[in-house]
N, C-alpha and C positions, 0 to 999 in steps of 0.2 A: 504494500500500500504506500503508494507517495504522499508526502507530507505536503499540504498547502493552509500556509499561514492567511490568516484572515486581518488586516492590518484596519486601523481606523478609520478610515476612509471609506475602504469596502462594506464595514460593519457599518457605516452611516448611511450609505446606499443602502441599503438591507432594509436598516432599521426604517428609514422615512419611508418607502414604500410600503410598506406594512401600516405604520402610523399616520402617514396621509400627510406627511409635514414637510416641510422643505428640507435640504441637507444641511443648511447652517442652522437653523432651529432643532433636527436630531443632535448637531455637534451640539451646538449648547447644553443641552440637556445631558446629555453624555458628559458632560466637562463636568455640569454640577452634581451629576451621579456620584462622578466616580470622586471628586472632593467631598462628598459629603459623606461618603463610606470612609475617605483616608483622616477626614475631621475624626470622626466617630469614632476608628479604629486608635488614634492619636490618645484619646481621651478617654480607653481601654473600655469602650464600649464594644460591646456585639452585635454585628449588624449583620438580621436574617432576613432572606428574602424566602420564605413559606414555599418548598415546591425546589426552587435553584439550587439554594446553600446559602451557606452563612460563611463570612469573613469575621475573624478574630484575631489576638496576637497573641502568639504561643511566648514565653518565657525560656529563655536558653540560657544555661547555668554554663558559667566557665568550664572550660575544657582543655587539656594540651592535644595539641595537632601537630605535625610533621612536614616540613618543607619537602616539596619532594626533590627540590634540586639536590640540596647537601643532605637530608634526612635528620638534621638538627629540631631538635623538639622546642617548639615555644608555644606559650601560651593564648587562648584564642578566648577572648574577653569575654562575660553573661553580654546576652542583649536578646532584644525582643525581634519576631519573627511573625510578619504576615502568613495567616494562614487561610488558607480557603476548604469546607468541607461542603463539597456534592449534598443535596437531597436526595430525595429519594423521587420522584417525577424526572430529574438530571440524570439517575445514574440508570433508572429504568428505558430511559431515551435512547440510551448511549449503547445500551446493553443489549 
């Protein structure tokens, strides 16, 4: 199966056709989607869309990791991670 990426633009094509809206009114809306999920997620809120999945941020505790150049072990700081979990309509689509 060959891979073909869906980039923004195409995805606004999509989208306004289906929504009946113009492509700079899909961009728009799309801009404040996806800021207002990264607002959300910033201020360690959960944000579900019923059906899609839900966007959260998983917590990553320090760890040592491995350069692979020289194999010298150093340290790879805690920090927080976007996470995306499928529902259940998403994964039955797909599936």
């Amino acid at each position: 199966m060959t891979e073909h990426k869906v980039g923004k633009a195409e995805l606004c094509r999509e989208v306004a056709k289906r929504a009946k809206l113009t492509q700079r009114e899909t961009a728009e809306v799309m801009d404040a989607l996806t800021a207002t999920i990264q607002d959300n997620l910033v201020k360690g809120k959960k944000v579900q869309l019923i059906g899609f999945g839900s966007f959260e941020v998983k917590k990553c505790a320090e760890r040592k990791g491995r350069n692979p150049r020289t194999g010298d072990t150093l340290p790879i700081p805690a920090h927080n991670k976007p996470f995306f979990k499928p529902g259940k309509k998403l994964r039955d689509a797909v599936n």
